[in-house]
C-alpha positions in Angstrom: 17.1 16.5 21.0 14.6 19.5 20.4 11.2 19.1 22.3 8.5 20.8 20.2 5.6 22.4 21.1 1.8 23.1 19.7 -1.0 25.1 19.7 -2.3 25.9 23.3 0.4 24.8 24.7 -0.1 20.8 23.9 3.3 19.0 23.0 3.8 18.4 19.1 5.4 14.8 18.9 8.5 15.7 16.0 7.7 11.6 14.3 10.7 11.8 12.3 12.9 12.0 15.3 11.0 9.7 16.7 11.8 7.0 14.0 15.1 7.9 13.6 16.0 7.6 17.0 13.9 3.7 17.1 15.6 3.0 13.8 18.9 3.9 15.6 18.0 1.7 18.8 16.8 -1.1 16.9 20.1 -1.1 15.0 22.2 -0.9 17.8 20.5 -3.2 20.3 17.5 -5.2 18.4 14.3 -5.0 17.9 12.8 -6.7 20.5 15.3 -5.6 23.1 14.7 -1.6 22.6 11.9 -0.4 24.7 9.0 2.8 24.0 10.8 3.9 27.4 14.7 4.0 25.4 13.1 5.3 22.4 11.3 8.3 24.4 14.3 9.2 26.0 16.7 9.1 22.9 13.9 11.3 20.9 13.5 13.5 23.8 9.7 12.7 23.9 7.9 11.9 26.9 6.8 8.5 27.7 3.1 9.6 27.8 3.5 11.8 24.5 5.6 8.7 22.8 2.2 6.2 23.5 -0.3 8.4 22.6 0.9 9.2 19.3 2.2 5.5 18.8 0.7 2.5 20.3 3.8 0.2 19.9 7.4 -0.3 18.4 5.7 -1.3 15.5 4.0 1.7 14.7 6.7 3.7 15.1 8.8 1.5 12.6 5.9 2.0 10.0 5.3 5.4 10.7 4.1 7.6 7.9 3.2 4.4 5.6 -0.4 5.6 6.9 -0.1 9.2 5.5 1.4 7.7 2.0 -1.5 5.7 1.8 -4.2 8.1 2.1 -2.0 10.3 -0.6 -2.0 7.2 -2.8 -5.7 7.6 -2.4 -5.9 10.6 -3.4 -4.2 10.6 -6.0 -6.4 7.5 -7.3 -9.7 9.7 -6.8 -8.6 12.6 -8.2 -6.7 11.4 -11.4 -7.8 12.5 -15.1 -5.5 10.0 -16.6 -7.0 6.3 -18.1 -6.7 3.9 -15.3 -3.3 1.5 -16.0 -1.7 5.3 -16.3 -2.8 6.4 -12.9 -2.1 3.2 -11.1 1.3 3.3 -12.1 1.5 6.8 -11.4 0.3 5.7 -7.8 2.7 2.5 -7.6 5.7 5.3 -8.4 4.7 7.3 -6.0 5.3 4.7 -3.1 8.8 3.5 -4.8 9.7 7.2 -4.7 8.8 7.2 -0.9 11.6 4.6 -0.4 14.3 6.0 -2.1 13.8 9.5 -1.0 14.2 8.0 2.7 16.7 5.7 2.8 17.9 6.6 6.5 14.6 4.8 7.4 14.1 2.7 4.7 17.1 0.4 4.7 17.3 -0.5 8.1 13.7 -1.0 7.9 14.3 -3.8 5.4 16.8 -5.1 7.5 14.5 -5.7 10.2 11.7 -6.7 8.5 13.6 -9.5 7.3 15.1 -10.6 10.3 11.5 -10.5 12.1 8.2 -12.3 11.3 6.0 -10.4 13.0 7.4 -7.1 11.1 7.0 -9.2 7.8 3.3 -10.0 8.4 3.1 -6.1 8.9 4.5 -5.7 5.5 2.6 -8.0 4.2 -0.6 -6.6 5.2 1.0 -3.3 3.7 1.2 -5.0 0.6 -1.8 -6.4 0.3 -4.0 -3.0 1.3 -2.0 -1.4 -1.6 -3.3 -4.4 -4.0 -6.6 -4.2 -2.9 -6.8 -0.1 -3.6 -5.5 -0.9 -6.7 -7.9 -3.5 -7.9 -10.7 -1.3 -6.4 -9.8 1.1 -8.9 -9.2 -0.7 -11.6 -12.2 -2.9 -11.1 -14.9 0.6 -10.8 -12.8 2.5 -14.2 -13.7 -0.6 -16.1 -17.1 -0.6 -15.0 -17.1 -4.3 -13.3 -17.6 -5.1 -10.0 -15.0 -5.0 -7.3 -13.3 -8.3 -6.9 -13.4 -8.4 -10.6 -10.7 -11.2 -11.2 -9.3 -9.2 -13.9 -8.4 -6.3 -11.9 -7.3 -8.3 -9.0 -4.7 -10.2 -11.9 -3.9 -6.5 -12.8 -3.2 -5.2 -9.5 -1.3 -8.1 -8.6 1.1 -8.2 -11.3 1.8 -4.5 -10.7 2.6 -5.3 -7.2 4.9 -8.2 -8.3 6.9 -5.9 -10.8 7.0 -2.8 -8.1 8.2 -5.0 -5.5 10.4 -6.4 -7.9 12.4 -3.3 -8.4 12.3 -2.1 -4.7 14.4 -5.2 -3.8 17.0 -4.8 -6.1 17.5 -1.1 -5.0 16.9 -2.2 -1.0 19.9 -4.9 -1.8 21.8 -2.6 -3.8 21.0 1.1 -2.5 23.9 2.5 -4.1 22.7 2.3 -7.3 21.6 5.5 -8.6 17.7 6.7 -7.8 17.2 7.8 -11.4 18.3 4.5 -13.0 16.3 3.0 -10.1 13.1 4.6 -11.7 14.1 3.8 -15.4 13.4 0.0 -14.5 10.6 0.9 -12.7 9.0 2.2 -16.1 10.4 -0.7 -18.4 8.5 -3.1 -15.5 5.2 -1.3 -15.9 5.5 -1.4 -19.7 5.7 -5.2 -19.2 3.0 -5.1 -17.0 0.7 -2.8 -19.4 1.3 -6.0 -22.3 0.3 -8.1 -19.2 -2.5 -6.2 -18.0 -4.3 -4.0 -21.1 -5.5 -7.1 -23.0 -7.2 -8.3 -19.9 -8.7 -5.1 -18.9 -10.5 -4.3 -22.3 -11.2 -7.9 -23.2 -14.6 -7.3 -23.2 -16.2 -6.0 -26.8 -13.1 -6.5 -28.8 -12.9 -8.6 -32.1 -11.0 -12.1 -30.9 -11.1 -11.1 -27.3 -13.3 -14.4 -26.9 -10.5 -16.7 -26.3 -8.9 -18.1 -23.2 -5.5 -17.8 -22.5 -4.4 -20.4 -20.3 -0.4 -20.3 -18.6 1.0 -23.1 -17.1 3.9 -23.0 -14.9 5.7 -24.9 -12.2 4.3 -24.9 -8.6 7.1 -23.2 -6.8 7.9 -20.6 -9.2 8.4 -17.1 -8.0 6.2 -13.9 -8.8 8.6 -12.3 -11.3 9.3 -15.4 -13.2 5.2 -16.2 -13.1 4.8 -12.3 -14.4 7.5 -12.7 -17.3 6.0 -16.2 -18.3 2.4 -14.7 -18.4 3.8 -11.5 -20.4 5.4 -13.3 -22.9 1.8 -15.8 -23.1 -0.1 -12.8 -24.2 2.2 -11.6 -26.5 2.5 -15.1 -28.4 -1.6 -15.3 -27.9 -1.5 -11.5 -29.8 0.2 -12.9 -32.7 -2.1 -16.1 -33.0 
């Protein structure tokens, strides 16, 4: 394994041979079996080098989820385009991050779902991504953040993005463009969801209520369909 170097001399860790070799270890031997001390010496990184760039197994698993982040950021500040446009933009940026890495990506899934510690991690992916989102959506429609509206928003964009990331995740042989197609069909659904909501205020008959009732167990896409089909019927009232 090549050992690269910096400026000044100061070793440059190489992260994605880092995570390929973890992903690799974790495979072969588990999760919680693999040690930093395995995965330095199968990346060719020393053991000092290995921690200081990565403070557990954990990061090294979620490595560059960080970086994506901040680019999904970016992209949210800098963006010309009306708000539900750039949010999905932002949303297809991430899916496009998993299928473009799939060496990491699908054993990643893998592990996460045999691990709840790794899920929680996920989960608190997740949930920075919804909050970003809402943020956003909440200061382009000039309401406060927390606004419920934009958290509803967010939310159901989630739902629907996560939606299609499984189905690739359980079928990745499916091809990446036709992967994306139903990404866009889900974001048109969630537009008819979310675009009624969002400019509510002002509008001629956007004084009503729209109240969706649904069973207690029922999953997010099946809650997102039911609500999308809600304000459609309310639209024709």
């Amino acid at each position: 394994m090549e050992r690269s170097g910096g400026r000044g001399g100061q070793p440059r860790v190489p992260t994605r041979e880092v995570v390929l070799a973890a992903v690799r270890l974790f495979t072969e031997n588990g999760f919680e079996a693999t040690t930093m001390d395995q995965i330095a010496a199968d990346s060719g990184v020393s053991r000092r080098s290995l921690f200081r760039r990565f403070g557990s197994k954990e990061d090294i698993l979620f490595a560059g989820h960080d970086e994506l982040f901040s680019t999904v950021a970016g992209y949210l500040r800098a963006s010309p385009d009306e708000p539900l446009t750039t949010v999905f933009a932002a949303a297809r940026l991430v899916l496009q991050d998993y299928l473009g890495d799939p060496e990491v990506t699908l054993p990643r899934y893998r592990l996460v779902r045999a691990h709840p510690r790794l899920r929680d991690r996920e989960v608190a992916m997740t949930a920075r991504y919804q909050a970003a989102f809402s943020r956003y959506l909440a200061r382009q429609e000039g309401t406060e953040s927390g606004s419920p509206v934009a958290e509803m928003a967010a939310a159901s964009l989630i739902a629907a993005h996560n939606h299609v990331l499984r189905g690739w995740l359980r079928d990745p042989e499916q091809d990446g463009q036709e992967v994306l197609a139903r990404f866009e069909e889900a974001m048109d659904l969630v537009r008819r969801v979310a675009e009624p909501m969002l400019h509510a205020e002002g509008g001629p008959g956007n004084d009503r209520v729209l109240v969706a009732v649904y069973p207690g167990g029922i999953g997010r896409e099946e809650l997102l369909r039911r609500i999308g089909a809600a304000v459609q019927e309310s639209g024709r009232v």
